[in-house]
Structures are given as C-alpha cells and as structure tokens.
C-alpha positions as CSV (number, residue, x, y, z in Angstrom):
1,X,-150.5,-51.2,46.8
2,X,-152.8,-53.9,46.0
3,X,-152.8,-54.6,42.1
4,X,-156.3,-55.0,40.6
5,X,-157.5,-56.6,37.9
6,X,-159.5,-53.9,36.5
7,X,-159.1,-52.3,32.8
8,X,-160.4,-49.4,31.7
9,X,-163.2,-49.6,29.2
10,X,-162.1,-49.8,26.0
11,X,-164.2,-46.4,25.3
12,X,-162.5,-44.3,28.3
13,X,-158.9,-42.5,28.3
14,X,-157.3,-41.5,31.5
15,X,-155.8,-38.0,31.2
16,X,-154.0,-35.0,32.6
17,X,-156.8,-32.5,32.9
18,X,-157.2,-29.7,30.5
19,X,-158.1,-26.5,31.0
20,X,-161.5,-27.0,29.0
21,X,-162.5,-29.5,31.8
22,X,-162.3,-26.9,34.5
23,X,-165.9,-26.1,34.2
24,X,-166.7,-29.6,33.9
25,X,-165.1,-30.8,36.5
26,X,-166.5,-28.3,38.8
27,X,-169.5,-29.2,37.9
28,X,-168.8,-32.8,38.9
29,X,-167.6,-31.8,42.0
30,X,-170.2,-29.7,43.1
31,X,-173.2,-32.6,42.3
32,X,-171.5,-34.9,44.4
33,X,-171.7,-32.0,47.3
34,X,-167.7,-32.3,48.1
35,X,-165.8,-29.1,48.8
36,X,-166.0,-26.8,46.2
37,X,-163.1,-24.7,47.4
38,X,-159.5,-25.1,46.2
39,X,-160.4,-26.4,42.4
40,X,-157.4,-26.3,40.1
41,X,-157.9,-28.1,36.8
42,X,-154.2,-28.5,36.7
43,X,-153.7,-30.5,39.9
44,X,-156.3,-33.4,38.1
45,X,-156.5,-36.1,36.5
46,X,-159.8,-37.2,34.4
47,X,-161.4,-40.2,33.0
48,X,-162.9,-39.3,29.6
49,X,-165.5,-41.8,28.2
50,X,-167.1,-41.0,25.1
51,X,-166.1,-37.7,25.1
52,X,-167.9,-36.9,28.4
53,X,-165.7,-36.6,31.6
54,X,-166.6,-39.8,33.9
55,X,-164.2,-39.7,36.6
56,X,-161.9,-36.6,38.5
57,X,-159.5,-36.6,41.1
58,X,-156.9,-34.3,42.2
59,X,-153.8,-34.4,43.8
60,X,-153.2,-31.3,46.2
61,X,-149.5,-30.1,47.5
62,X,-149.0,-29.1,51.0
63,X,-145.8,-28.3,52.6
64,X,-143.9,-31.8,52.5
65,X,-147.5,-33.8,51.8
66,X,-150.4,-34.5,49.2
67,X,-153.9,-34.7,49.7
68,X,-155.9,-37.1,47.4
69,X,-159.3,-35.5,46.9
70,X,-162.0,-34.5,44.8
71,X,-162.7,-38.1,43.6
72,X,-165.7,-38.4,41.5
73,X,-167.2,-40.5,39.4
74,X,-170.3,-39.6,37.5
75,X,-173.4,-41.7,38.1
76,X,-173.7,-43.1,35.0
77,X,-170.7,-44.7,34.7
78,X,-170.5,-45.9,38.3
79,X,-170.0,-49.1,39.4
80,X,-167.0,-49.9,36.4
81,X,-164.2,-49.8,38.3
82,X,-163.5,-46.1,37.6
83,X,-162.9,-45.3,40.9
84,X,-160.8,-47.9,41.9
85,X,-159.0,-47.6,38.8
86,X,-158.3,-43.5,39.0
87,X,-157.4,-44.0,42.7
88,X,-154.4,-46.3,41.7
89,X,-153.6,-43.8,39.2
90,X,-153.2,-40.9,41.8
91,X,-151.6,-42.9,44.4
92,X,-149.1,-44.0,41.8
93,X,-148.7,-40.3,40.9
94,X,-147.8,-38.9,44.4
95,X,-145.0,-37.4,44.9
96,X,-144.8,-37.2,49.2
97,X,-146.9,-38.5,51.8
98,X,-150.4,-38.8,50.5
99,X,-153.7,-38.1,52.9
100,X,-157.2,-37.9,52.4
101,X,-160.4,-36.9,54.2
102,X,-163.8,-38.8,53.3
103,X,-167.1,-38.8,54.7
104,X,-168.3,-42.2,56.6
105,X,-167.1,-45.7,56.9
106,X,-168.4,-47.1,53.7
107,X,-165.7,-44.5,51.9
108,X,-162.8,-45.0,54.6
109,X,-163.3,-49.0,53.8
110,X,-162.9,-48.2,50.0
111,X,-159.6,-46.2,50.4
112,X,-158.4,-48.8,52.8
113,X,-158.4,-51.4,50.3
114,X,-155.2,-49.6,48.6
115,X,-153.3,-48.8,51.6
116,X,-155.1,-45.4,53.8
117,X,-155.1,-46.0,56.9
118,X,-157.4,-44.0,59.7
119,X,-155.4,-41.3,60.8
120,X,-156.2,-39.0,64.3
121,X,-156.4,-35.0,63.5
122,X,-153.9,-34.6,66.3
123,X,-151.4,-36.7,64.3
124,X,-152.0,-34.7,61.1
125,X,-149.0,-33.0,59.6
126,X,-148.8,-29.6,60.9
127,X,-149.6,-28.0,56.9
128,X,-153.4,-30.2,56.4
129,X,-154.5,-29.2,59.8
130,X,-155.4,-25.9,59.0
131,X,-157.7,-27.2,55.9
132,X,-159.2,-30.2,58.1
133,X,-159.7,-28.0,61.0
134,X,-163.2,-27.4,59.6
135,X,-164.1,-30.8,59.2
136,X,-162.6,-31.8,62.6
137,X,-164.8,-29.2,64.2
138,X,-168.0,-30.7,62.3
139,X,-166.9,-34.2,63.3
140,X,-166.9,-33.1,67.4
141,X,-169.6,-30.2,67.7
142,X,-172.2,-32.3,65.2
143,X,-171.3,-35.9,64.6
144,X,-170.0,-35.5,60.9
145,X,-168.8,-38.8,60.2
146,X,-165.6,-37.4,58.6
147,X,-162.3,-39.4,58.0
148,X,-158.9,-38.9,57.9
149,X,-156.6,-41.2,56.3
150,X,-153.2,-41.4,55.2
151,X,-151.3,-43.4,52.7
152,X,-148.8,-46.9,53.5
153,X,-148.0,-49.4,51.7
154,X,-149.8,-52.8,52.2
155,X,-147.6,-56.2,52.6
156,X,-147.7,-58.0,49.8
157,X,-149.4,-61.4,51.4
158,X,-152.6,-59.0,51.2
C-alpha cells in the first residue's frame, strides 16, 4: 500500500462505529445517493470531528472476501485527506481479499492510488456476484459507469 503523508486533524478521531451512529451514518450514506441496502453500524468505521461524524466506511464479509464500501465523507470536511486517510484504515483492517464497486473513472483512479485494480464481473468471486449483478446489468442495458475493483498490493518503487 502506498504510505501517505496525511494526519488526521488534530480535531477528528477515527473510530469503531457505535450504535448511536447508525442513524447518522445512514443518513450520510443516503445524501451521497450510494446503496442504502445492507447498512450495519457494526461492520464501520467513522471519522468523528468535532463531535459530528465526517467520514464512514464499512467493511462487508462475503464468503472467503470483503467488500470496501460505503465511503463517505461529508461535504464539509472534504478535501482533508479524510478519505484517503479512512481508506488506508479499512484496507489495513481487511481480513481476506478486499473488492469494491464505485461509480466512474474519477473514483476507480482514487482507489487505484492504494492498490484496486479494475476487475471484469466475470472474474468476480462467485459470493459478490450475486450483490454486483445489479450494477453489472445497469452498466450493460444503460451505460452506468460502474466499477469493479479488487485489492493487490503495489511494488514498493511506486
């Protein structure tokens, strides 16, 4: 993984997630329009700042393999290196192979800076297909410039 030079602010804690960040969190999730569905406070991990959550992401178990997702900062403290710094955090944190799906190329060039690589659905594990089927169906019937990505470890001359 590429090491970065960023610190979290001075005023920000990264966390295990409680259960009074659920709704939060949620709420989050939903204003940056990403999939709603399979929201479990306990699979996160949070960025608090000034008592306000300012950054979630999750770490999903599948049958032998993790999906990164539900990474989200809040607008106001974008552009920090929150992002960067919670990815790390999670990729740090897996357990098995780790996968993602993101929406266009601007995201898939930010989660290739720390090691995701595209991926083909075809060359999914078997236990994510089922939950990217949708998004692979979007991405052929209507264009949706949907991602798949999975997790290896950069060379260190990078």
């Amino acid at each position: 993984m590429q090491q970065s030079n960023l610190a979290l602010p001075s005023e920000c804690i990264l966390r295990k997630a409680t259960s009074e960040d659920d709704w939060p969190i949620r709420l989050l999730v939903l204003s940056a329009k990403l999939d709603p569905t399979q929201l479990r406070w306990q699979q996160f991990w949070v960025i608090e700042c000034d008592r306000q959550l300012a950054a979630c992401g999750q770490l999903r178990s599948f049958s032998n393999i993790q999906e990164l997702g539900s990474l989200v900062v809040a607008p106001a403290w974008r552009g920090r290196g929150l992002g960067s710094l919670l990815t790390q955090h999670l990729i740090a944190t897996a357990t098995q192979p780790l996968y993602l799906e993101c929406l266009g190329q601007r995201l898939a060039q930010f989660y290739s800076r720390f090691g995701f690589v595209t991926v083909a659905f075809e060359d999914l594990p078997r236990s994510l297909k089922p939950k990217f089927r949708w998004s692979e169906l979007g991405r052929k019937l209507i264009r949706v410039p949907v991602v798949f990505m999975h997790y290896q470890n950069l060379p260190e001359s990078l």
